[in-house]
MARDREN-721986 format. One record per residue (C-alpha): residue number from 1; residue in one letter; x, y, z. Coordinates in Angstrom, 2 decimals, m for minus. Each point is the difference from the previous one (the first is absolute). Layout:
N
[NUM "a" [X Y Z]]
...
END
This chain:
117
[1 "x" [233.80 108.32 m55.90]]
[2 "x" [m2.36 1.76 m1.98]]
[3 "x" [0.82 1.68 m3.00]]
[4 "x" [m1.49 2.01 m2.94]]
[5 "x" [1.84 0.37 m3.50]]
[6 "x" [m1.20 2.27 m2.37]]
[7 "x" [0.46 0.14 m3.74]]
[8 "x" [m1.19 1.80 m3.11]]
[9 "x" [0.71 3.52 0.03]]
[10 "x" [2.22 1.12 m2.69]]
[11 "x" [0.24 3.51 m2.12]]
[12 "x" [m3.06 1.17 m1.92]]
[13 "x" [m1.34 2.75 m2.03]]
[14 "x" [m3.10 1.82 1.19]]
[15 "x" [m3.05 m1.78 m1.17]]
[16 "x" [1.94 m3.18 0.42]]
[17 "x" [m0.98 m2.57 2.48]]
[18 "x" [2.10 m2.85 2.56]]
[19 "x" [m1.34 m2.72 2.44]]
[20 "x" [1.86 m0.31 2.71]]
[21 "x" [m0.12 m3.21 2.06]]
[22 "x" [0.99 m0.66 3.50]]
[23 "x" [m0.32 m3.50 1.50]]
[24 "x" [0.20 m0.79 3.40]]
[25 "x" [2.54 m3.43 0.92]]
[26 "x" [0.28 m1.31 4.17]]
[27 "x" [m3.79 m0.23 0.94]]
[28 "x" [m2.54 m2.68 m1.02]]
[29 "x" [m2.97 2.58 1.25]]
[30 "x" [m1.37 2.69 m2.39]]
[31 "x" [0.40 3.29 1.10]]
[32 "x" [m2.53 2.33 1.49]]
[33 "x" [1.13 3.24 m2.41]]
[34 "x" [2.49 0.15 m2.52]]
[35 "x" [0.49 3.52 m1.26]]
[36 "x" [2.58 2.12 m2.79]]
[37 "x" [1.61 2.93 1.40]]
[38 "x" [1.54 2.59 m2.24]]
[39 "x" [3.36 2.09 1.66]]
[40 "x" [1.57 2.77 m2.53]]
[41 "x" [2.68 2.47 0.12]]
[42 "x" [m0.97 2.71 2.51]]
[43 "x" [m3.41 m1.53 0.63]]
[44 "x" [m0.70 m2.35 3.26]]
[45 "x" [m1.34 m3.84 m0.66]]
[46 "x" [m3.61 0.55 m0.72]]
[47 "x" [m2.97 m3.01 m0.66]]
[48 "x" [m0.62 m0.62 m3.71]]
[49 "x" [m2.07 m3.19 0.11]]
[50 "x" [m0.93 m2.36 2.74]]
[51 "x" [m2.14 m2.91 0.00]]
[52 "x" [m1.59 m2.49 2.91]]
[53 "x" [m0.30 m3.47 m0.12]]
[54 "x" [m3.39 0.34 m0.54]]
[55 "x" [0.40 1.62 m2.95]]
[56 "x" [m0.84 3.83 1.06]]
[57 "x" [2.25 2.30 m1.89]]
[58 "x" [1.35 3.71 0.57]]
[59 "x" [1.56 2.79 m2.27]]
[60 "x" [1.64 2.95 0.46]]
[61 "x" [m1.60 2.37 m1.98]]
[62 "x" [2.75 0.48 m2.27]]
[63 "x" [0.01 m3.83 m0.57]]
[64 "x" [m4.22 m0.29 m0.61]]
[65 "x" [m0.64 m0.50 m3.10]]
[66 "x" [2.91 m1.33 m1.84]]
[67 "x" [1.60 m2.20 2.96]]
[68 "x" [m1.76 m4.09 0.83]]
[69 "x" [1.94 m1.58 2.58]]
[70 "x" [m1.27 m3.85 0.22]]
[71 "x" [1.41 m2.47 2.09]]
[72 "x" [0.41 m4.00 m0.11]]
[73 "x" [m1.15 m1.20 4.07]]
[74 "x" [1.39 m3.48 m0.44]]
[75 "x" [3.43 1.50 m1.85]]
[76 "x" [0.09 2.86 2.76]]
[77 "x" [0.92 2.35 m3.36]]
[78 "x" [m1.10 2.73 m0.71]]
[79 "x" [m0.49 2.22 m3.34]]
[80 "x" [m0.25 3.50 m0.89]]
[81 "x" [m0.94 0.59 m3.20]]
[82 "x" [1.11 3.53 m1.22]]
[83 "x" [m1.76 1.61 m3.73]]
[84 "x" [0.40 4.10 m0.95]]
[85 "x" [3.07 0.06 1.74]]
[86 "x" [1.30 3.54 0.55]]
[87 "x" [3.30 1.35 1.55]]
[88 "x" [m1.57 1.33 3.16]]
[89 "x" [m0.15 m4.34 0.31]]
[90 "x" [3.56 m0.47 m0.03]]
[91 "x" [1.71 m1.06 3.73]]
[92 "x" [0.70 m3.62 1.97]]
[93 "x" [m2.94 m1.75 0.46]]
[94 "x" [0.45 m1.91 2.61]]
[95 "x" [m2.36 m2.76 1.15]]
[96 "x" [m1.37 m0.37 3.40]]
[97 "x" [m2.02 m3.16 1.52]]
[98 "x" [m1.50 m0.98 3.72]]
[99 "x" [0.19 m2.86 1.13]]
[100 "x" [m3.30 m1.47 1.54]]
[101 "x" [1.97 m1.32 3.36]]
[102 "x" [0.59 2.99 2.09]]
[103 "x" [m0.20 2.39 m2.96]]
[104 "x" [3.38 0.51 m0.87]]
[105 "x" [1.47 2.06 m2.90]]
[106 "x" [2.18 m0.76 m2.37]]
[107 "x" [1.31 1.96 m2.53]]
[108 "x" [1.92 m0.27 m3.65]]
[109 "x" [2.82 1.06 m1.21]]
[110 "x" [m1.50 1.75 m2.65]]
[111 "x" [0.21 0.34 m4.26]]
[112 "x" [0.64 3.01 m1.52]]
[113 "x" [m2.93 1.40 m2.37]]
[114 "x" [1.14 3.07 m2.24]]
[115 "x" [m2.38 1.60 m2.38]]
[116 "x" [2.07 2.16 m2.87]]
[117 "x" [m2.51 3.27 m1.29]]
END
């Protein structure tokens, strides 16, 4: 029912920057957490941004700095906006939300972000 579509990434030189987008379609409540999640090759899915309803925002480190995720509560979308890209950034960020019945996942199915040197 719910589901989360994600668009934006795209290939980029380093210093470049991308905002990805995800919005969130099938529930008329906003969700607790929405949250970017970065999965490259040979690496395992790891937090880049996350965000509460509330407005309370986390980074990985590698993401502090030059990465703003923002989100719209009455859209259920969410943003991440990406400056100083590097190639270490490249993978398929993926977004993630929870629903604020029961706490449910739900995941993406991802867009590629690849960052040239």
């Amino acid at each position: 029912q719910v589901q989360l579509v994600e668009s934006g990434g795209g290939l980029v030189q380093a210093g470049g920057s991308l905002r990805l987008s995800c919005a969130a379609s099938g529930s008329i409540f906003s969700f607790n957490y929405m949250g970017w999640y970065r999965q490259a090759p040979g690496k395992q899915r790891e937090l880049v941004a996350g965000i509460t309803r509330g407005g309370n925002t986390n980074y990985a480190d590698s993401a502090a700095g030059r990465f703003t995720i923002s989100r719209d509560n009455a859209k259920n979308t969410v943003y991440l906006q990406m400056n100083s890209l590097k190639p270490e950034d490249t993978g398929l960020y993926l977004c993630n939300a929870v629903h604020p019945l029961g706490g449910r996942t739900y995941w993406g199915q991802g867009t590629q972000v690849t960052v040239s040197s």
